[in-house]
C-alpha positions in Angstrom: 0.0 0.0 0.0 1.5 3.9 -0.9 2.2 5.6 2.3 0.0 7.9 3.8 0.3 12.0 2.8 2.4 13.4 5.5 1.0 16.6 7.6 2.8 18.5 5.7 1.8 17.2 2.3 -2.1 17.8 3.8 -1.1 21.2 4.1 0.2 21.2 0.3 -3.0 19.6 -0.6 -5.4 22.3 1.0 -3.9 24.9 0.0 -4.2 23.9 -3.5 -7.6 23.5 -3.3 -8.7 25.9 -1.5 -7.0 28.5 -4.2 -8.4 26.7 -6.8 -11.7 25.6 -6.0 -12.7 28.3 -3.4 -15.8 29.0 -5.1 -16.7 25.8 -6.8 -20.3 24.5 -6.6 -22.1 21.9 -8.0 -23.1 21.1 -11.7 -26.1 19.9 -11.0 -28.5 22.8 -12.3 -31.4 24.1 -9.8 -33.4 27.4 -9.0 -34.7 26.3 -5.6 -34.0 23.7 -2.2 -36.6 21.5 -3.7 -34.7 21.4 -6.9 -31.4 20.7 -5.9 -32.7 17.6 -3.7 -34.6 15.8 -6.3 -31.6 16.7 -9.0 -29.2 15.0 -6.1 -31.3 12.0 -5.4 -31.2 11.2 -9.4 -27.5 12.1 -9.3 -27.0 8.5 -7.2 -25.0 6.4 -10.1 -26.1 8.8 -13.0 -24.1 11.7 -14.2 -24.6 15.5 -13.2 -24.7 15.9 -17.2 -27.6 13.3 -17.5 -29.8 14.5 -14.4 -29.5 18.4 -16.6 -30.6 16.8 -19.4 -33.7 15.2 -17.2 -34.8 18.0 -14.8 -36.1 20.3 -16.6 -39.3 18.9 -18.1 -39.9 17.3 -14.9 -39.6 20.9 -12.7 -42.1 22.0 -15.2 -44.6 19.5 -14.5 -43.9 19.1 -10.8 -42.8 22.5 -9.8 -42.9 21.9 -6.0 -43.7 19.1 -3.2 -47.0 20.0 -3.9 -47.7 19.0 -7.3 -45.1 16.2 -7.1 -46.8 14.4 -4.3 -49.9 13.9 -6.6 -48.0 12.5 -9.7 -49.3 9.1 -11.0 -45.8 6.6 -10.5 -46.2 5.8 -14.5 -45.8 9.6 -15.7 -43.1 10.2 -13.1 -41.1 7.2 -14.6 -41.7 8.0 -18.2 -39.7 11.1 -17.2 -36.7 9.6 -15.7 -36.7 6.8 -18.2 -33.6 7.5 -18.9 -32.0 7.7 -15.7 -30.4 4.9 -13.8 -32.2 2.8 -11.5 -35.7 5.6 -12.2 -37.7 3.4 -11.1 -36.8 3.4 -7.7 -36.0 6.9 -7.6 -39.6 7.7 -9.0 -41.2 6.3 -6.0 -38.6 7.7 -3.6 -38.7 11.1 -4.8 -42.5 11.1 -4.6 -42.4 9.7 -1.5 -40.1 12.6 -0.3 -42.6 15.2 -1.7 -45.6 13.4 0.7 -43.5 13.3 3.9 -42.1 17.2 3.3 -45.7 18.2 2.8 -46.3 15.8 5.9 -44.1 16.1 8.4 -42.6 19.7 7.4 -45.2 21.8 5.9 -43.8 21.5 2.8 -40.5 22.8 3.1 -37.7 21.1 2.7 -35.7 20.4 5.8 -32.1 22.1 5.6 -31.4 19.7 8.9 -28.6 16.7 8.3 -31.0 14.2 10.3 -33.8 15.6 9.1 -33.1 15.2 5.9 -32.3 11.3 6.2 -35.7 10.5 7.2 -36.8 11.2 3.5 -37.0 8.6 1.1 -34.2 8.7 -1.1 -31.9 10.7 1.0 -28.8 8.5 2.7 -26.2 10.0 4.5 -24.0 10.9 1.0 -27.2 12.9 -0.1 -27.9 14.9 2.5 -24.8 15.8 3.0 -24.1 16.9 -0.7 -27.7 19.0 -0.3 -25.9 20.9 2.7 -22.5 21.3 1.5 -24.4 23.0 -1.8 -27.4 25.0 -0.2 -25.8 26.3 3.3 -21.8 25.6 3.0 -22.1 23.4 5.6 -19.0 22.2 7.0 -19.6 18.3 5.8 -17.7 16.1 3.8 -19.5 13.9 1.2 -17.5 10.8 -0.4 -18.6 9.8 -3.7 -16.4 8.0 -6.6 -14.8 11.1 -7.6 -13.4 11.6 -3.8 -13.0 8.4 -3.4 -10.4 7.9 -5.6 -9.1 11.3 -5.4 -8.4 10.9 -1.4 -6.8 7.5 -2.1 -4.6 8.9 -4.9 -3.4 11.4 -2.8 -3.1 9.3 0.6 -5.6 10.9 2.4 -7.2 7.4 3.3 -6.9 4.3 2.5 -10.3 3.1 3.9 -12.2 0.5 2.4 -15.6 2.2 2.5 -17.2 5.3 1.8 -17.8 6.1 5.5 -14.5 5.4 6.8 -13.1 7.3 3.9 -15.1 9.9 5.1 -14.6 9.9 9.1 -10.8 10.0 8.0 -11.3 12.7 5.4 -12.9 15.5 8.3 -10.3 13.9 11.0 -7.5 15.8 8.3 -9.0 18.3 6.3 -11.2 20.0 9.4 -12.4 23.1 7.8 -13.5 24.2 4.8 -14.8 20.9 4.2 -17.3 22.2 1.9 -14.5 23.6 -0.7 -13.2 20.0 -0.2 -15.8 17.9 -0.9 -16.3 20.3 -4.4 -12.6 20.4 -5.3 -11.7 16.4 -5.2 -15.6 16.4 -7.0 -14.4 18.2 -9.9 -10.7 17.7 -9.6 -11.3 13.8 -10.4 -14.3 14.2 -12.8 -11.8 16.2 -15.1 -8.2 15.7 -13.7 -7.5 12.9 -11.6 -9.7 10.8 -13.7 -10.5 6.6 -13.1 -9.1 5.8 -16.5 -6.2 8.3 -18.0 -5.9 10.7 -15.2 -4.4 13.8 -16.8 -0.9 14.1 -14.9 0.5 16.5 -16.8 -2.2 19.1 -15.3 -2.0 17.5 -11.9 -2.2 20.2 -9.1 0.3 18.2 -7.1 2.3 15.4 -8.9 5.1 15.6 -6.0 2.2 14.7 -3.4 0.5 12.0 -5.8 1.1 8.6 -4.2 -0.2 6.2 -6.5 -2.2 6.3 -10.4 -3.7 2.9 -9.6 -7.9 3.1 -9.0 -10.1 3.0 -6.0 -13.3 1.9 -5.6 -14.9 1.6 -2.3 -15.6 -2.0 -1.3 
């Protein structure tokens, strides 16, 4: 296994990303809270570029809980057809619009917890919906960060939430610009197949080119 980054190559690390990716947000494209949860719930194992091409006829239709929590199951899915695993996440996301209406008057909860008790939203979504909406000071590991935090030897965790208990141990603060940065850094840098080295923001800290997937 590559060593670990030292503290000094964290430091290295941050700083890098925090110059470049200060004011990164997400692709995903949304006008509202209730936008940016349903466009992260179909982001789950589908591409930010995908869930764009997807949202926006289904924000006209269903332009809040409201609306959404009335939709027939079949005209739902015929929208998200094209999405992975839509079927599941056509029932989920109108059974998040009935327990919002429910259990919160309709708003969406900006609450961590909260926001776990809707259907559709694990630990990695609400997480991403804080980081984006209120700069919370969370750190959410998907593939990008994944392998990003292994190239670099951040962790070396087998799973998603080890990777992530071990990523706020180090990083701290700013989690936010973190979680962002190694987003973006490995969906068009530090890429699972040809990583681009030559644009690398720190080939003297990289450990390792091999691939990480969480187990």
């Amino acid at each position: 296994m590559p060593k670990k980054a030292t503290k000094a190559e964290i430091q290295i690390i941050k700083e890098a990303f925090q110059q470049k990716f200060s004011n990164a947000v997400t692709e995903l494209k949304y006008r509202n809270d209730y936008e940016l949860l349903i466009a992260i719930i179909l982001s789950a194992q589908c591409t930010d570029k995908r869930v764009n091409i997807i949202t926006p006829a289904l924000f006209e239709k269903y332009p809040s809980v409201f609306e959404l929590a009335d939709a027939k199951l079949e005209d739902v899915k015929e929208l998200l057809k094209s999405c992975s695993f839509f079927n599941n996440k056509s029932k989920n996301i109108i059974k998040m619009a009935q327990s919002v209406i429910l259990n919160y008057g309709g708003d969406i909860p900006h609450n961590q917890k909260e926001l776990m008790k809707l259907a559709g939203v694990g630990n990695k979504t609400a997480n991403v919906f804080m980081i984006e909406f209120e700069g919370a000071n969370l750190m959410a590991v998907d593939t990008h960060v994944f392998r990003v935090s292994h190239r670099l030897g951040l962790s070396y965790e087998k799973t998603v939430e080890k990777t992530e208990a071990e990523l706020v141990k180090k990083l701290k603060d700013d989690l936010h610009i973190f979680h962002q940065a190694m987003v973006l850094f490995g969906r068009y840098t530090c890429k699972a197949v040809s990583p681009d080295c030559d644009n690398c923001l720190f080939p003297h800290v990289c450990k390792t080119k091999s691939s990480f997937k969480p187990g």
